[in-house]
N, C-alpha and C positions, 0 to 999 in steps of 0.2 A: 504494500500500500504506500502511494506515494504523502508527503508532507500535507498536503491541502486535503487528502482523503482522512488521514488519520488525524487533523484539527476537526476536521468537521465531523466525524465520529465522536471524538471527546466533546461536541462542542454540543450535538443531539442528548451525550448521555445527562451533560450538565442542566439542558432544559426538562429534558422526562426525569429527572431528580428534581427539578424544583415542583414540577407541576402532581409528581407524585407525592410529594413532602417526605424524602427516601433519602431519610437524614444520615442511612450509614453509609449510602452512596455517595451523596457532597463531601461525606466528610473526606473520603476518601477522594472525589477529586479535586477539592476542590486546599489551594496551599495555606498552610498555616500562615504564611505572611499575606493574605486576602486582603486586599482593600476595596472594596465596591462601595463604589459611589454608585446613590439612588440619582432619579433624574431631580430629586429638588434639591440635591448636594450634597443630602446629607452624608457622612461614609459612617462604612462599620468595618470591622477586620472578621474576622472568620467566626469564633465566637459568638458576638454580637448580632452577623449575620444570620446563622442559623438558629441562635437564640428566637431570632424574630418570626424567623419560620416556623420555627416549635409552637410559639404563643399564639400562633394566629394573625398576627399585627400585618402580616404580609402571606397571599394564599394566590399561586401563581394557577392559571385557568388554562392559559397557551402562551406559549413564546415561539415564534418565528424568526427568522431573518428577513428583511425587507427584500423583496424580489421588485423595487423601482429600481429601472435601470439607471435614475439620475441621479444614485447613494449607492453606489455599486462598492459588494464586500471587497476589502484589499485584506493580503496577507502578504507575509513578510518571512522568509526561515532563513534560518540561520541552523551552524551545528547541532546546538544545542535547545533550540529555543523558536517557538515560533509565535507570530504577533497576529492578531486578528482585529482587524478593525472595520464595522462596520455600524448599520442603523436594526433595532430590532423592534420585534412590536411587542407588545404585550398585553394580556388581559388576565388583571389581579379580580380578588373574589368581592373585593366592594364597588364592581360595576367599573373600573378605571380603565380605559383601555388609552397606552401612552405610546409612543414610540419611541426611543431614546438610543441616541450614540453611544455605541459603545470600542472599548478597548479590553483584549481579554491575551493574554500571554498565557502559552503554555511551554511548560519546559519539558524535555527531554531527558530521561534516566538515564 
């Protein structure tokens, strides 16, 4: 499997764990050095983020990638490391449905 096969594998598994609430799956992909910023700024690291997931405060419904071609996904590999930057969509469980830019790095064992 080449570099862009295997991001967007990790990248499907990371959305069917958020939307399934498949906390021992995040935990496992997702790096103890996490920073996710939400689209209103707020950030959480790893902990924090899943913490939220647990309580409820956040309950993801579908996440997509944008398929507009005028936010078209880039990626970026390198040896060790690969960079993903694109626009996603999302629909959480209190009716919100956002789009938001994102940047998601994954690194290589």
């Amino acid at each position: 499997m080449d570099e862009m096969n295997d991001v967007l594998g990790f990248e499907a598994h990371r959305c069917e764990a958020m939307i399934a609430a498949d906390f021992a799956a995040l935990d496992r992909l997702l790096s103890d050095a996490l920073t996710w910023t939400h689209a209103s700024a707020r950030q959480d690291d790893k902990a924090s983020f899943l913490a939220g997931l647990r309580g409820g405060h956040t309950r993801y419904l579908e996440i997509r990638r944008s398929e507009e071609p005028s936010v078209p996904m880039t990626m970026r590999h390198w040896p060790h490391a690969s960079l993903n930057l694109g626009v996603g969509e999302q629909h959480r469980g209190y009716a919100q449905h956002s789009f938001a830019a994102g940047c998601r790095a994954w690194r290589r064992h």
